[in-house]
Backbone as CSV, one residue per row, in Angstrom:
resi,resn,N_x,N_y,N_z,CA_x,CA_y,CA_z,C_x,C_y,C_z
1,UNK,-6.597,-3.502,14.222,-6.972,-4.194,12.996,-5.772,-4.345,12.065
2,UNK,-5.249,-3.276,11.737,-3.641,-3.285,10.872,-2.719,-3.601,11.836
3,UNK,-2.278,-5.072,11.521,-0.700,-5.442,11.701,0.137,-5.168,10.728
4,UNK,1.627,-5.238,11.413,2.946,-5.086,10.990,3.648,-6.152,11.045
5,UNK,4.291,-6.619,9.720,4.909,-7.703,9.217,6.221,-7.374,8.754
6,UNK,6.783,-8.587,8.294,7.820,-8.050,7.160,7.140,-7.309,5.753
7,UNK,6.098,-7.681,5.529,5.453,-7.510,4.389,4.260,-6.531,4.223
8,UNK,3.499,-6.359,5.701,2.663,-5.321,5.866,2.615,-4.317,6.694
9,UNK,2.617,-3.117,5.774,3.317,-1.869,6.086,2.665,-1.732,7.838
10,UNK,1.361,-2.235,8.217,0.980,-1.446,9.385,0.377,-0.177,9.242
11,UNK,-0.468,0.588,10.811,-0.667,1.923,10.742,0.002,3.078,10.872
12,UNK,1.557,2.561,11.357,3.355,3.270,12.257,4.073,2.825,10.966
13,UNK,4.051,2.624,9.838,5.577,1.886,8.589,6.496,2.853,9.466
14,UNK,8.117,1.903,9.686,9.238,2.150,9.983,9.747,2.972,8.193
15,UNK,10.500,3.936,8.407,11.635,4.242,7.341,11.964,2.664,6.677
16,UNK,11.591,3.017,5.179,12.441,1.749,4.397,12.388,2.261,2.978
17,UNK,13.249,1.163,2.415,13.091,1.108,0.947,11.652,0.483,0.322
18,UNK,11.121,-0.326,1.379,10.132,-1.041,1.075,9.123,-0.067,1.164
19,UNK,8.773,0.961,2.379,7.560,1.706,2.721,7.723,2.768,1.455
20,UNK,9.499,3.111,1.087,9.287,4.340,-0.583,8.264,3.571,-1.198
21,UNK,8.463,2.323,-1.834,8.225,1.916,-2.953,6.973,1.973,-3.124
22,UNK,5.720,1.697,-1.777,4.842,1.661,-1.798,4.126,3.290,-2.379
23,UNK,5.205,4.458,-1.703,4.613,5.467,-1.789,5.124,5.861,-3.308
24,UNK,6.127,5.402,-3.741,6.228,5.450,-5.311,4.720,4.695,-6.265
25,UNK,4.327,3.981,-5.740,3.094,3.164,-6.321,2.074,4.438,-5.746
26,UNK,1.644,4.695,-4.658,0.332,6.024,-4.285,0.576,7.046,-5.317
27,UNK,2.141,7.440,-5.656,1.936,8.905,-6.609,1.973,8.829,-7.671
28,UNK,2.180,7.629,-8.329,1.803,6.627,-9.881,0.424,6.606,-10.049
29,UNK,-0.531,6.089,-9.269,-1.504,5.794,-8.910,-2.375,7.965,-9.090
30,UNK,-1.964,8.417,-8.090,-2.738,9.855,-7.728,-2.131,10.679,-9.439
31,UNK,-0.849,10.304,-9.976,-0.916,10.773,-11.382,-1.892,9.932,-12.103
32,UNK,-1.709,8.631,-12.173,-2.251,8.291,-13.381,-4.050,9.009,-12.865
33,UNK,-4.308,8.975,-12.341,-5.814,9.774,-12.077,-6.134,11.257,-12.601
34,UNK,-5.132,11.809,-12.504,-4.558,13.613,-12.719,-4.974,13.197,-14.480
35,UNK,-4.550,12.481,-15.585,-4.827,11.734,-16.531,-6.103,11.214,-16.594
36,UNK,-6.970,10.714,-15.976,-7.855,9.893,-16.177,-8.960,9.275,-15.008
37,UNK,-9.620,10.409,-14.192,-10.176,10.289,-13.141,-10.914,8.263,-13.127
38,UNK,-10.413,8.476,-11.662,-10.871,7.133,-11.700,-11.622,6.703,-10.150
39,UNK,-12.375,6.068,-9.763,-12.334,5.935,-8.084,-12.079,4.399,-7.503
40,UNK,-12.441,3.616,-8.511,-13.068,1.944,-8.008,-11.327,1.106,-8.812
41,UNK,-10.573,0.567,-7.792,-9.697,-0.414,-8.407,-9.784,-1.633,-7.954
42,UNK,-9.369,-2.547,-9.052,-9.430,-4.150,-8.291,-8.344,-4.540,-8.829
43,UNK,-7.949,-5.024,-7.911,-6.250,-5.762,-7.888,-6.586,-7.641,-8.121
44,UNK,-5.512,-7.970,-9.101,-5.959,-9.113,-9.326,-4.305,-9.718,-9.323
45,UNK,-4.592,-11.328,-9.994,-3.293,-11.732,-10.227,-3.101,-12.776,-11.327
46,UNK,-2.488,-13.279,-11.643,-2.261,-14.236,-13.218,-2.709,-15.265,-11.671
47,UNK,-1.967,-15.684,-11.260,-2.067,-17.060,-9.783,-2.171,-17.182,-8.219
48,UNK,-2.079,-18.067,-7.887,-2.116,-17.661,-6.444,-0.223,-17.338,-6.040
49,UNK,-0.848,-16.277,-5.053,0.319,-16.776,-3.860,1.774,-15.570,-4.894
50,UNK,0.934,-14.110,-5.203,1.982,-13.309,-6.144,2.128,-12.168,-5.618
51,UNK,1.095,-12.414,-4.138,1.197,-10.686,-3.763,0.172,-10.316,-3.639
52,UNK,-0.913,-10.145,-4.541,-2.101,-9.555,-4.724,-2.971,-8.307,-3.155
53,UNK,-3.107,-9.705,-2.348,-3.790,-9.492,-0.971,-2.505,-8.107,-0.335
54,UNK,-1.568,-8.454,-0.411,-0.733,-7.748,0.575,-0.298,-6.324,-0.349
55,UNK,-0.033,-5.738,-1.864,-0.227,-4.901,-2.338,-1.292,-3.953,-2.331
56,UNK,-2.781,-4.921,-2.598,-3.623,-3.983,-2.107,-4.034,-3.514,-0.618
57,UNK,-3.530,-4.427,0.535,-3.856,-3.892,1.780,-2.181,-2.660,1.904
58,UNK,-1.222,-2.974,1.318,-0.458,-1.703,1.456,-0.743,-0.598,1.066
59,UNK,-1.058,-0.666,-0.398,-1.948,0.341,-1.016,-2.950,1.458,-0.601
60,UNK,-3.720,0.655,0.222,-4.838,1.459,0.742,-4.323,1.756,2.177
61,UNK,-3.252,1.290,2.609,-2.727,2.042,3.809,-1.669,3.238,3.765
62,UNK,-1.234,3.299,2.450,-0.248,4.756,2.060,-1.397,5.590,1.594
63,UNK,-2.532,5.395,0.842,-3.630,6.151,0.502,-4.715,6.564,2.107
64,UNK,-4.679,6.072,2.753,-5.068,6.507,4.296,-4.183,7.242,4.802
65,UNK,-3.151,7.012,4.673,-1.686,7.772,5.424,-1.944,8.934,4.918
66,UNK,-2.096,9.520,3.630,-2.273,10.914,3.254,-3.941,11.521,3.436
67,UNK,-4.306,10.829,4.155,-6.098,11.247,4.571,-6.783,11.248,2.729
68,UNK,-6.365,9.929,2.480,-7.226,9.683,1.504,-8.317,8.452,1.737
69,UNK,-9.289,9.439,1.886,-10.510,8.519,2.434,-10.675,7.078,1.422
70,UNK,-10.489,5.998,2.490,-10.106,4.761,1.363,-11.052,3.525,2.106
71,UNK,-11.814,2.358,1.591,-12.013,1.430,1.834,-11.648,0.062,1.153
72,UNK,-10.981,-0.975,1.748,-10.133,-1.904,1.149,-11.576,-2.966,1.162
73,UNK,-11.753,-3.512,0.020,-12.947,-4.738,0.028,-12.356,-6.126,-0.239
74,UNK,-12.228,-6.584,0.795,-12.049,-8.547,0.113,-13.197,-8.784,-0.578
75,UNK,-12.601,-9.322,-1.831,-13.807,-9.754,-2.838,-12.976,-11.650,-3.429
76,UNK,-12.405,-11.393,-2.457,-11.440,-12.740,-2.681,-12.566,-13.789,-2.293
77,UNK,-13.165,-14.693,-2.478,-14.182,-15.489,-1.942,-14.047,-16.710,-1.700
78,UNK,-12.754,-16.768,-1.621,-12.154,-18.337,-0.928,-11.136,-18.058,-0.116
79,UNK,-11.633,-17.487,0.614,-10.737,-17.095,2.021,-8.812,-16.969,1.853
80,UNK,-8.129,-16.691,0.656,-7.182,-16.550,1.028,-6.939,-14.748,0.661
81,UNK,-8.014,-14.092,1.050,-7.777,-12.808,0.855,-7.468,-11.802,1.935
82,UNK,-7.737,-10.336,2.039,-7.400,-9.770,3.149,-7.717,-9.759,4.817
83,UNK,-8.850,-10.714,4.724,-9.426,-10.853,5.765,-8.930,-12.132,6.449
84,UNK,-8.661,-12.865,6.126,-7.481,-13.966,6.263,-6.294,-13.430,6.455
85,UNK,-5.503,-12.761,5.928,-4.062,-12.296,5.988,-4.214,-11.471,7.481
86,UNK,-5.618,-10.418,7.833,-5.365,-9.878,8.850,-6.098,-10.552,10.242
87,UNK,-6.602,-11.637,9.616,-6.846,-12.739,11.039,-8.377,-12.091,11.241
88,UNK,-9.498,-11.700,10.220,-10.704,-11.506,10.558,-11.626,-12.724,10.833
89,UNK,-12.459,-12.799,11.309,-12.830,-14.089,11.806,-13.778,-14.034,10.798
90,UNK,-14.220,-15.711,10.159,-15.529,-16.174,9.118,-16.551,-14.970,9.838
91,UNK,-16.691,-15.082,10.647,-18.575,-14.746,11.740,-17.835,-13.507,11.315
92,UNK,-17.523,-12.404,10.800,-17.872,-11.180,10.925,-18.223,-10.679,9.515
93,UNK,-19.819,-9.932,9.828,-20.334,-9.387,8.027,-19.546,-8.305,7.495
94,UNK,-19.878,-9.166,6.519,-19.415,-8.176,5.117,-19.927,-7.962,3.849
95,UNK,-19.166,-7.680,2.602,-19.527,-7.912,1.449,-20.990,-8.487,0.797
96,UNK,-20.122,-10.085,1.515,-21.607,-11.004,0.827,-22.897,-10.922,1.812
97,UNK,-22.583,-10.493,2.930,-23.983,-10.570,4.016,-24.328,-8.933,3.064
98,UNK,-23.777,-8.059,2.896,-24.623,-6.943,2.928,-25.593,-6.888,1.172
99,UNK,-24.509,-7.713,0.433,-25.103,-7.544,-0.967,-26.485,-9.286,-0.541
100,UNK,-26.510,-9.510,0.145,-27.668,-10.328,0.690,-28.632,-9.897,1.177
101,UNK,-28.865,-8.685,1.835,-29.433,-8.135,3.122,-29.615,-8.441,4.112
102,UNK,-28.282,-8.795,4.384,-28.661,-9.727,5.964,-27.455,-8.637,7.015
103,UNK,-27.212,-7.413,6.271,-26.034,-6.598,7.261,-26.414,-4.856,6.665
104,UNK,-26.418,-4.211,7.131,-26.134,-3.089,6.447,-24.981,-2.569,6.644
105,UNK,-24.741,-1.591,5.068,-23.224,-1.504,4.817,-22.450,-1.088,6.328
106,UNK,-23.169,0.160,6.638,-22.530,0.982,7.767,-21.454,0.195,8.967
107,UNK,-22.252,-0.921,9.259,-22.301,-1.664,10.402,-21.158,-2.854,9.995
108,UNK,-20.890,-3.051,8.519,-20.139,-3.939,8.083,-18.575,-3.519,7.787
109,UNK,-18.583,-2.175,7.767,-17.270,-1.700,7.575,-16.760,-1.281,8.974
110,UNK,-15.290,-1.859,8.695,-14.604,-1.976,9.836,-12.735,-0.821,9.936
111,UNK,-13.392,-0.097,11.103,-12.395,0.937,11.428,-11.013,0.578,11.503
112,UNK,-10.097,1.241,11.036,-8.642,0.874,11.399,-8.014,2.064,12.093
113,UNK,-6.477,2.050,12.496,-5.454,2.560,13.273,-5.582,3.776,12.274
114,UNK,-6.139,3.633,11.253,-5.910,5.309,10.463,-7.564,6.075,10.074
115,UNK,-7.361,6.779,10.438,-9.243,7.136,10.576,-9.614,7.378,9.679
116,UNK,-8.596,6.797,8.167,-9.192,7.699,6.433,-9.436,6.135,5.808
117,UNK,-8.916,5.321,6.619,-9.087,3.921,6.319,-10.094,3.236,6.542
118,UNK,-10.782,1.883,5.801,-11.792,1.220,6.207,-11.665,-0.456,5.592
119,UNK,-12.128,-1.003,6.239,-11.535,-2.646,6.032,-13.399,-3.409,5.354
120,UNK,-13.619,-3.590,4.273,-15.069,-4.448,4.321,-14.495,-5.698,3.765
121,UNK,-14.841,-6.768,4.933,-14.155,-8.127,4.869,-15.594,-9.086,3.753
122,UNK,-14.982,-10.015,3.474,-16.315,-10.773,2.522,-17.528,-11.143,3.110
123,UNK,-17.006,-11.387,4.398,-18.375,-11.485,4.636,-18.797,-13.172,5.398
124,UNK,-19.677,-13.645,6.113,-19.808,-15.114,6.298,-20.401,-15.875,5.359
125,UNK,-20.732,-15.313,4.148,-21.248,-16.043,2.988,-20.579,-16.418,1.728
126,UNK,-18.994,-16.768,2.221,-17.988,-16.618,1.122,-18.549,-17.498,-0.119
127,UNK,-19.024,-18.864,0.407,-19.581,-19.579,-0.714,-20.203,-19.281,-1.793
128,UNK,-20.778,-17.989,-1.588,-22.021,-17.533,-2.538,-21.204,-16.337,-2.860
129,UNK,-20.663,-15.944,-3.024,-19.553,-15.057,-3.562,-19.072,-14.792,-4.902
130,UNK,-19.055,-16.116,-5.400,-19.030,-15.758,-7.127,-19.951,-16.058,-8.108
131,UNK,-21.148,-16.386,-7.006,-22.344,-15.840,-7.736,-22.794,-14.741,-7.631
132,UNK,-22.866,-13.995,-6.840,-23.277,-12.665,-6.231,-22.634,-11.735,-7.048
133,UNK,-21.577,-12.229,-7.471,-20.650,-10.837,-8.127,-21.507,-10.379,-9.552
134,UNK,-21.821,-11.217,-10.194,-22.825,-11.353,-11.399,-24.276,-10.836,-10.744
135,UNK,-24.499,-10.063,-9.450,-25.898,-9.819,-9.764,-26.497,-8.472,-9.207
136,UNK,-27.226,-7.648,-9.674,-27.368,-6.326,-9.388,-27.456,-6.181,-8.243
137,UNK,-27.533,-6.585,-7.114,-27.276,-6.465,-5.904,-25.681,-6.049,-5.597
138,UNK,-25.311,-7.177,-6.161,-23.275,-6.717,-5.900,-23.457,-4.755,-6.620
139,UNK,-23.658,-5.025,-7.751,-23.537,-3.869,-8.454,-24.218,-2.600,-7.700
140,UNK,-25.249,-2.611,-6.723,-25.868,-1.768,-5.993,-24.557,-1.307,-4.962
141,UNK,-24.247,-2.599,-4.459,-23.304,-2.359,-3.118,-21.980,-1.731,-3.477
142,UNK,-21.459,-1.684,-4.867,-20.345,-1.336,-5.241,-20.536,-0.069,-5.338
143,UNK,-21.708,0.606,-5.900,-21.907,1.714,-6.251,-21.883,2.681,-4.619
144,UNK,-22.920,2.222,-3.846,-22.712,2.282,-1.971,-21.844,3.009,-1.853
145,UNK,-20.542,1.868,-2.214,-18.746,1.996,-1.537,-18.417,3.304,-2.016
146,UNK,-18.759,3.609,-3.661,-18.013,4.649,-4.169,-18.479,6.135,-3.472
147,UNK,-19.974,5.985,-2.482,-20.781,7.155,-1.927,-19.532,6.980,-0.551
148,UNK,-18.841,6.839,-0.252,-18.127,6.772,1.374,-16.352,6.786,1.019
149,UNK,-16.527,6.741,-0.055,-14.483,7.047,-0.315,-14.323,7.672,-1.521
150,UNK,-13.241,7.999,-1.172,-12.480,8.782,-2.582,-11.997,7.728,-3.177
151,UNK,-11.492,6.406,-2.523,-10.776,5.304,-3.405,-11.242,3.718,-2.744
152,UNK,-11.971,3.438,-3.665,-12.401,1.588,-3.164,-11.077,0.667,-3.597
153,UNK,-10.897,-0.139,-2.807,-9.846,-1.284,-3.331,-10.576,-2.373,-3.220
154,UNK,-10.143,-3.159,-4.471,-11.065,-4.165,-4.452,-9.739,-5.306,-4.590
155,UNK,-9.922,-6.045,-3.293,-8.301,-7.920,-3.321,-9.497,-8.570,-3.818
156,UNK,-9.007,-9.159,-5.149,-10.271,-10.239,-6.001,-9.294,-11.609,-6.587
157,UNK,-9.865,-12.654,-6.394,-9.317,-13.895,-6.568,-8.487,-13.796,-7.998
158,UNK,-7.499,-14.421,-7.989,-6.871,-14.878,-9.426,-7.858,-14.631,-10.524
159,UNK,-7.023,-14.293,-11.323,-7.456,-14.532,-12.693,-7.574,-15.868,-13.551
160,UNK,-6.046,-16.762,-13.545,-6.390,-17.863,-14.100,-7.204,-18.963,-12.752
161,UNK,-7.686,-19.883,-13.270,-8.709,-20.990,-12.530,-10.091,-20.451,-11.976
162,UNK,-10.553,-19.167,-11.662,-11.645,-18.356,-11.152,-12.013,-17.575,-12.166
163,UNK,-13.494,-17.408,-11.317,-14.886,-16.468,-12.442,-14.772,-15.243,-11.956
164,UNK,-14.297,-14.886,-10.680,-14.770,-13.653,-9.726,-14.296,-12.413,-10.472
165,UNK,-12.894,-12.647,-10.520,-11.956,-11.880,-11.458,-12.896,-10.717,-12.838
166,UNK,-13.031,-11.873,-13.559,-13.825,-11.513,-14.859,-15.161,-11.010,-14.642
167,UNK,-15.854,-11.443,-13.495,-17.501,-10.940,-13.354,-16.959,-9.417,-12.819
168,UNK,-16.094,-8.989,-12.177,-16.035,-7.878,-11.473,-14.987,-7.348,-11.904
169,UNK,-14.178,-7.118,-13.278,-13.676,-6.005,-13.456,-13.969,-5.465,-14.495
170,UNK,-15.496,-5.139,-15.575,-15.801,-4.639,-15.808,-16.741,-3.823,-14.808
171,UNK,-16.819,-3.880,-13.813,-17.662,-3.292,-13.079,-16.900,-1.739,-12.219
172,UNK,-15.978,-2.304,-12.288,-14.399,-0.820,-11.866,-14.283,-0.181,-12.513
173,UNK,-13.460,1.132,-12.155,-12.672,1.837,-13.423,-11.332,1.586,-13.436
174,UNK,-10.685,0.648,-12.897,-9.080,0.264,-13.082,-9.067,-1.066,-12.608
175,UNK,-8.050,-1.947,-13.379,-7.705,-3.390,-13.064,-6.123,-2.944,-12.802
176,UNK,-5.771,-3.288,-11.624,-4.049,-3.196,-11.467,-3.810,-5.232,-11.211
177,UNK,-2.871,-5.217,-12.270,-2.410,-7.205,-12.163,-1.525,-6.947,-11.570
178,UNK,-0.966,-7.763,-10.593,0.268,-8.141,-9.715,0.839,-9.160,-9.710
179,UNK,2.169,-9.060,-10.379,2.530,-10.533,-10.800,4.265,-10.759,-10.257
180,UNK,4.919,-11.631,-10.001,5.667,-11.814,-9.458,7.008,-11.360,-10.667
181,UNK,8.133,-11.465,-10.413,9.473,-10.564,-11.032,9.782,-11.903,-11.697
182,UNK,9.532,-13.155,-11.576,9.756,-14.228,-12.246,9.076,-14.833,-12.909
183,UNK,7.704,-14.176,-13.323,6.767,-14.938,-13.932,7.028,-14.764,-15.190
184,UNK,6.124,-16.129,-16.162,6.544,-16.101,-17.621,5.725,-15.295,-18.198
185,UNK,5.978,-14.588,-19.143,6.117,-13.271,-19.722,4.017,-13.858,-20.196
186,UNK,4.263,-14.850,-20.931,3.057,-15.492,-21.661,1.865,-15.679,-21.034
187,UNK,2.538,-15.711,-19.411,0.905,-15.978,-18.630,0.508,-14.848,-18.221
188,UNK,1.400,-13.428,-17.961,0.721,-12.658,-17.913,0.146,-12.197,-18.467
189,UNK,0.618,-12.283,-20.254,-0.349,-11.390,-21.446,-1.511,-12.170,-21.282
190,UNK,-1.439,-13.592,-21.058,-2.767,-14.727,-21.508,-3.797,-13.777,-20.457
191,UNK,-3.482,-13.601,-19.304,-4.397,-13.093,-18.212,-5.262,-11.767,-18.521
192,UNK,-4.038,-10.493,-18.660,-3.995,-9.388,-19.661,-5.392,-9.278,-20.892
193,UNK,-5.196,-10.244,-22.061,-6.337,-10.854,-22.554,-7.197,-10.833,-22.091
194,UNK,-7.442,-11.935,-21.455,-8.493,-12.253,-20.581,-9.462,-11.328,-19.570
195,UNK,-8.900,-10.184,-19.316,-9.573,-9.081,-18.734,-9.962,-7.939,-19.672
196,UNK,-9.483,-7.903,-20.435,-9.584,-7.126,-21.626,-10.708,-7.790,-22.254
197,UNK,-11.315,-9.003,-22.921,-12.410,-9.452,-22.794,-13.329,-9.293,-22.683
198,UNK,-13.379,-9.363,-20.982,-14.503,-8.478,-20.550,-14.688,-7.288,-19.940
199,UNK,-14.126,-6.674,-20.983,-14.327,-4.751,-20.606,-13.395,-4.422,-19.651
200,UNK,-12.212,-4.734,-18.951,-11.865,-4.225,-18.064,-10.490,-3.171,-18.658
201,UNK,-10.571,-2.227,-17.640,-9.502,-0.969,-18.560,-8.286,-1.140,-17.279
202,UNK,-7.836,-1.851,-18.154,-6.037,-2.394,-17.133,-5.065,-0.795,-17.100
203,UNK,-5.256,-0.686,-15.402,-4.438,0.128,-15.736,-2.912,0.041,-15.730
204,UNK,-2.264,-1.083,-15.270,-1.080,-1.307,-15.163,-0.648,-2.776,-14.662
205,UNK,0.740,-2.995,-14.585,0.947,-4.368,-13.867,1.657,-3.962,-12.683
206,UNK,2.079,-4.583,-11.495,2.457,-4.481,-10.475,3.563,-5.329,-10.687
207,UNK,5.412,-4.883,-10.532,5.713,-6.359,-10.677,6.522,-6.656,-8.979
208,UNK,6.026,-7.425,-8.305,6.359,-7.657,-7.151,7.280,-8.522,-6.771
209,UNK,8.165,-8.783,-5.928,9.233,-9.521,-5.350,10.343,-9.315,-6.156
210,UNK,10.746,-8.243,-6.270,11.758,-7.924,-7.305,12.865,-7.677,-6.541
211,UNK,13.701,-8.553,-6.535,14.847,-8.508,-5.693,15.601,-7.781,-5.529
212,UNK,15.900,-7.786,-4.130,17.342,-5.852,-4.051,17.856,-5.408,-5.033
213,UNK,19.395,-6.181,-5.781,19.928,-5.586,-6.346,19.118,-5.410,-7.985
214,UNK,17.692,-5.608,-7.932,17.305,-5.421,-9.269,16.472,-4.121,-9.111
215,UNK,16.086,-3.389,-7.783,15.449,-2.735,-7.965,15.879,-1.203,-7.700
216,UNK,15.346,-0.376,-8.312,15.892,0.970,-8.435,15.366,2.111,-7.044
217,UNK,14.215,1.557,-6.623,14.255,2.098,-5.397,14.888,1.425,-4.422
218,UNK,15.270,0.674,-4.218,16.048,0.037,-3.600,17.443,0.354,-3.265
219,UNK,17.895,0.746,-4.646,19.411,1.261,-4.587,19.342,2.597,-4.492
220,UNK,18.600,3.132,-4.921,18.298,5.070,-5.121,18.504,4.854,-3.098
221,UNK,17.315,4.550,-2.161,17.170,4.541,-1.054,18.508,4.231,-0.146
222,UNK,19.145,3.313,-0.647,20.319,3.158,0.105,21.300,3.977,-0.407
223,UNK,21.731,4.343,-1.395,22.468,4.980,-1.811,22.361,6.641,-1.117
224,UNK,20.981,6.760,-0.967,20.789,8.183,-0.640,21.060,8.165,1.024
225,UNK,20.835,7.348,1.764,20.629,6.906,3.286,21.823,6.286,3.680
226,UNK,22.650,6.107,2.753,24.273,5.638,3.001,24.983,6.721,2.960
């Protein structure tokens, strides 16, 4: 189920600067909790195409790596989310079949290369997806997830142009935004806002694609490995 990319760590990550960084994000993450118990996160983004999908499927694969019982949820509902990135096919239930009753959870979550890991893809009912998020059914099934892990990840569509975003992160206890190393400063606060709105307790930004010589694990890693 977990492939290995340039970009996704896999269930084997090779030694890198890239696999630290991730595990610099797990012990950011396991402090900021030590602070402020938390279980349910949803990863979002100001736009498309910033990272989002591939942070949170890394995420929940350094949080499996330490047998932290984890399930990753596409809540992305226009197919460019994790279940897409890892080549899951439409026909397999998920999410929206189970908050339907047309799957039960058990049967919908899907095993990976790490046995603390769990994959719940959206589901064959993506269409109905950002209606569902708005209705006590979703809210039943979320609650479900939190009975089977120590940590839910939730990959949820953009923030700007989509509803999904906003219906479902007051429903978490953490919003992590992921936004690219070049984005304008203005669209992230506008977004920022915008989740704040509706109740959501941001816990941080992600800033992703941050190029070699700008980044400090980057140079710490080579410097130390040179």
């Amino acid at each position: 189920m977990l492939i290995t990319t340039e970009t996704l760590l896999g269930a084997d990550p090779p030694r890198s600067a890239y696999l630290e960084s991730y595990r610099v994000l797990r012990s950011s993450i396991l402090a900021l909790r030590e602070k402020e118990p938390f279980q349910t996160l949803l990863v979002s983004s100001p736009a498309q195409r910033e990272g989002k999908s591939t942070v949170v499927m890394n995420l929940g694969t350094v949080l499996g790596l330490v047998e932290k019982p984890t399930i990753v949820v596409d809540a992305d509902f226009y197919g460019e989310g994790i279940s897409a990135m890892l080549g899951i096919s439409n026909d397999t239930v998920g999410l929206t079949d189970v908050c339907l009753g047309q799957a039960q959870l058990e049967e919908a979550l899907i095993p990976t290369q790490i046995p603390s890991l769990h994959i719940l893809s959206s589901g064959t009912q993506m269409e109905k997806g950002p209606e569902l998020a708005v209705t006590g059914s979703m809210k039943q099934v979320l609650s479900r997830l939190e009975d089977r892990a120590e940590f839910v990840l939730y990959d949820c569509t953009p923030v700007s142009g989509f509803g999904t975003a906003a219906s479902l992160a007051g429903a978490v206890d953490i919003v992590l935004l992921v936004c690219l190393a070049r984005s304008q400063v203005t669209d992230v606060q506008r977004c920022l806002d915008s989740l704040r709105e509706v109740g959501a307790n941001i816990g941080g930004v992600i800033v992703n694609d941050v190029l070699p010589h700008d980044s400090v694990v980057y140079r710490a890693y080579h410097r130390y490995y040179g």
